[in-house]
C-alpha positions in Angstrom: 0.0 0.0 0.0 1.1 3.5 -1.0 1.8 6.0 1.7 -0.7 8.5 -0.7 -3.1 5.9 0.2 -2.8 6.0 4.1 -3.4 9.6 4.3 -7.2 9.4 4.8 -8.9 8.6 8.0 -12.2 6.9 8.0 -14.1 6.0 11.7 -16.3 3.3 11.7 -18.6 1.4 14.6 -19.4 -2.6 14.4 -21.5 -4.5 16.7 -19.8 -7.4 19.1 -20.4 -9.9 16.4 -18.9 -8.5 13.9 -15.5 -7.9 16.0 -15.7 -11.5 17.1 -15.8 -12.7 13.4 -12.8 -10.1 12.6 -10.9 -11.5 15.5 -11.6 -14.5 14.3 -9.9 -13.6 11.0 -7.1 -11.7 12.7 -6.1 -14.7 14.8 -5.9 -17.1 11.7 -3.1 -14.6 9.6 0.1 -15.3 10.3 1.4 -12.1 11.4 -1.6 -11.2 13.6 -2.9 -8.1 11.9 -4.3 -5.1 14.0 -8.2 -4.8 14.0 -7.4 -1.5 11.9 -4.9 -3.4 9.4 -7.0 -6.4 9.3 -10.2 -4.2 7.8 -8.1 -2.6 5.4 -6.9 -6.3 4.0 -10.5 -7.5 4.0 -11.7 -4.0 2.3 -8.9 -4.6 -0.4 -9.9 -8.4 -0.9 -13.4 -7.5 -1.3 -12.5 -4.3 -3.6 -10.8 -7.2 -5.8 -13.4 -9.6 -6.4 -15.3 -8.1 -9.0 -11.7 -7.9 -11.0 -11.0 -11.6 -10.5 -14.5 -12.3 -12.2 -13.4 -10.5 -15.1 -11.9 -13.2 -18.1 -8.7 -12.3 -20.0 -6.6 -14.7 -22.1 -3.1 -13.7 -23.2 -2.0 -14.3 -26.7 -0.3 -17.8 -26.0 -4.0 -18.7 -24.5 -5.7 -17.7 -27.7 -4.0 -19.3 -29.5 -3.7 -22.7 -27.7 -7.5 -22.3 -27.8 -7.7 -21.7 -31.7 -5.2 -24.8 -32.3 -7.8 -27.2 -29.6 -10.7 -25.9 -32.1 -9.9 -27.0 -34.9 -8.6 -30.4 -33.2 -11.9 -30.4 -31.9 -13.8 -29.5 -35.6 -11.2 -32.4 -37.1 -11.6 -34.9 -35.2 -15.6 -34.3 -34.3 -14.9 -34.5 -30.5 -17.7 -34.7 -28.2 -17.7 -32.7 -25.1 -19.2 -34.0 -22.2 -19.4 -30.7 -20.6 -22.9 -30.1 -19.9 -24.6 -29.2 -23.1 -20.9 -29.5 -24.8 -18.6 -26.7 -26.0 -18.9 -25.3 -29.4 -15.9 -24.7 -31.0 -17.4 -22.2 -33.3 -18.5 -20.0 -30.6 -15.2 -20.1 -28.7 -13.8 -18.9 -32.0 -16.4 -16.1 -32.3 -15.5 -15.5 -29.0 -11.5 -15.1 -29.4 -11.8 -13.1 -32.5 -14.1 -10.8 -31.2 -12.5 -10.3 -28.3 -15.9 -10.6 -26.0 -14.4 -12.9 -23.3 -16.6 -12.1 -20.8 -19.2 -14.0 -23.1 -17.4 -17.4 -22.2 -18.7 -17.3 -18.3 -22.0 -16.7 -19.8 -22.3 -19.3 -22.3 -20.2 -22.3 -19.8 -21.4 -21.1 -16.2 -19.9 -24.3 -14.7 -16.1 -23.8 -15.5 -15.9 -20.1 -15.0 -17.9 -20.2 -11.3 -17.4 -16.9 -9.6 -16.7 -19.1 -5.9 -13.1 -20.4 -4.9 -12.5 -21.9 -1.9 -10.5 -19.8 0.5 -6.5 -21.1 1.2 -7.8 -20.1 4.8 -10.8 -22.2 4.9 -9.3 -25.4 3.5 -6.7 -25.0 6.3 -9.0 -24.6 8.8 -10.8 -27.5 7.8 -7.9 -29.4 7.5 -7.5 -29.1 11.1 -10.7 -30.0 12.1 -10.9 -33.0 10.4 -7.2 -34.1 11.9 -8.1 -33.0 15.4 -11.2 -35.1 15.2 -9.5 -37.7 13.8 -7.2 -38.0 16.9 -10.3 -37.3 19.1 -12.6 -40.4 18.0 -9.4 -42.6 17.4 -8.3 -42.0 20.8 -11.9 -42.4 22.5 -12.2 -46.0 20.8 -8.5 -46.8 22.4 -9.5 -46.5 26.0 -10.6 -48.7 28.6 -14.4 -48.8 29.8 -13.1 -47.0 32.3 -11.6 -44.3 30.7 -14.5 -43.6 28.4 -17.0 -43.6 31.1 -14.4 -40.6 32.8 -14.3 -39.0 29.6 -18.8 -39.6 29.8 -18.8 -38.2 33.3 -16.0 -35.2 33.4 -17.0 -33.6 29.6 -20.7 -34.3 29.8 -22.8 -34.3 27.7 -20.1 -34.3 24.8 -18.0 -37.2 26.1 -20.5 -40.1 25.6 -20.5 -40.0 21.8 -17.0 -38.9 21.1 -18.1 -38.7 16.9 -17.3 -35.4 14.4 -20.6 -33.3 14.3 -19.9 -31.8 10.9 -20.0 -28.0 10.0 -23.6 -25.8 9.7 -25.0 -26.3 5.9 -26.3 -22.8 6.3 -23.8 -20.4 8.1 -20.7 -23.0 7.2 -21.3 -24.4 3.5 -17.9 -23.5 2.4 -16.6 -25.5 5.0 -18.5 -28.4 4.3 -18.0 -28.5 0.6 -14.2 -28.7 1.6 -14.6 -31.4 3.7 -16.6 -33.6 1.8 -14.1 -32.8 -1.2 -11.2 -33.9 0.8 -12.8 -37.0 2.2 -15.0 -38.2 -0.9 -12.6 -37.0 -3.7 -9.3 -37.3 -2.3 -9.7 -39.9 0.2 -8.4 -38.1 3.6 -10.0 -39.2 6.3 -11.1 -42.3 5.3 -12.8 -42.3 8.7 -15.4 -40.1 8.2 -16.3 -41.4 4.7 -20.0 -41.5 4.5 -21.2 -39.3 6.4 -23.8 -36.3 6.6 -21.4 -33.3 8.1 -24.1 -31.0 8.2 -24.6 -30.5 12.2 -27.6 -27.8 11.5 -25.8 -25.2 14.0 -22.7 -23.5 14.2 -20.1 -25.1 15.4 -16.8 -23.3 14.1 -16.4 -21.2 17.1 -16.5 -24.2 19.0 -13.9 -25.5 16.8 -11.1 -22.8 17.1 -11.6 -23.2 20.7 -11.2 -26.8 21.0 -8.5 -26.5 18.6 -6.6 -24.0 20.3 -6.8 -27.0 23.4 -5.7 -29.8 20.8 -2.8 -28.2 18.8 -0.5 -27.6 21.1 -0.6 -31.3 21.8 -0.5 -32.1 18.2 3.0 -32.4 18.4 3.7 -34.9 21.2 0.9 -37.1 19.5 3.9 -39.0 17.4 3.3 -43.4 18.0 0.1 -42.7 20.4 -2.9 -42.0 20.8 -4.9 -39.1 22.7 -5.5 -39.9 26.2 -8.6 -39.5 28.6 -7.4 -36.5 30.3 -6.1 -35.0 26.7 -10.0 -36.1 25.4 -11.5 -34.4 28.2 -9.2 -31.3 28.4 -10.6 -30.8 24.4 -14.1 -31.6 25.0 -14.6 -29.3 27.9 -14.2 -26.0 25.4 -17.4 -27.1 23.6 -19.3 -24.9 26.0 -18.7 -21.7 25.6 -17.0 -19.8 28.7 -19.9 -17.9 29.6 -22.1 -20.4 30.1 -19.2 -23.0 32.1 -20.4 -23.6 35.8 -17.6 -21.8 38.3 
């Protein structure tokens, strides 16, 4: 950023939610941001989007697209693409130079949405913590588990992965069936409906602000019971913990 464009100030107010979901942000950077640094990245980002829509091809993309054409005319390839891709319009296209008519006439390749580096992190995390959680809840004794039951109530009798909200946490649920159905990670959770119908990434960061730190002495064993419990206890929210 230039230093012409730090030299206007601009005050604004947000409501408690909206400066949880910034720290949120903040906390997940690298570098920790300020709340004031952090709102001018996400203004920027957001400022960007409508640019990223926008569909340019260089000249070595035009004309690797002109050569596939008339590989495509020649050879009479069919495109399973939806309802197929006419090589005489992508020609139209290319020589008329309206690009932005390609994300009207194939929708489904040039999708506006792309899943955040952030997100897929995040979710990466989730899914490896839980992994470790229910692993390490099926390796203990009877007694044990019924510890973990009694000392993380009501969350330590069915040690399982709720899944992530379809409506507040989509995103994150696209990414996680992607990873487990498409790219086989996680084989353990294969199968299953990750939609928990309430929010649960808060709960999440919190738990895995508990887990990560023993992430690293996890190496040849499992999670124990007081580990399990230790996690399981941030479900509830600090507010609402009895003193």
């Amino acid at each position: 950023m230039n230093a012409q464009a730090m030299t206007e100030r601009f005050e604004m107010r947000l409501g408690p939610s909206v400066l949880e979901g910034l720290d949120s942000w903040r906390a997940r950077q690298e570098d920790l941001p300020s709340r004031s640094e952090a709102v001018r990245r996400l203004v920027e980002a957001g400022l960007g989007v409508n640019d990223k829509k926008r569909i340019t091809l260089g000249s070595g993309e035009k004309l690797i697209l002109m050569m596939l054409c008339q590989l495509f005319r020649h050879l009479n390839v069919k495109s399973d693409f939806g309802p197929g891709i006419d090589p005489a319009f992508v020609e139209e296209v290319i020589y008329g130079g309206h690009h932005w008519a390609l994300d009207w006439g194939y929708p489904g390749i040039f999708g506006s949405h792309e899943d955040s580096a952030a997100v897929v992190t995040e979710v990466l995390d989730v899914l490896d913590m839980w992994n470790f959680l229910e692993r390490g809840f099926r390796s203990l004794s009877k007694t044990d588990r019924d510890k973990v039951a009694a000392e993380a109530q009501p969350f330590g009798e069915h040690v399982e992965l709720p899944g992530f909200d379809g409506n507040g946490e989509g995103e994150y649920i696209g990414v996680a069936k992607f990873l487990i159905d498409r790219l086989d990670r996680f084989p353990a959770f294969k199968g299953r409906d990750l939609n928990a119908h309430c929010p649960m990434l808060d709960t999440y960061r919190r738990m895995f602000s508990v887990f990560e730190p023993m992430r690293k002495n996890l190496i040849g064993r499992e999670l124990n019971a007081p580990e399990i419990i230790q996690i399981l206890k941030e479900w509830v929210h600090p507010s609402r913990r009895k003193s």
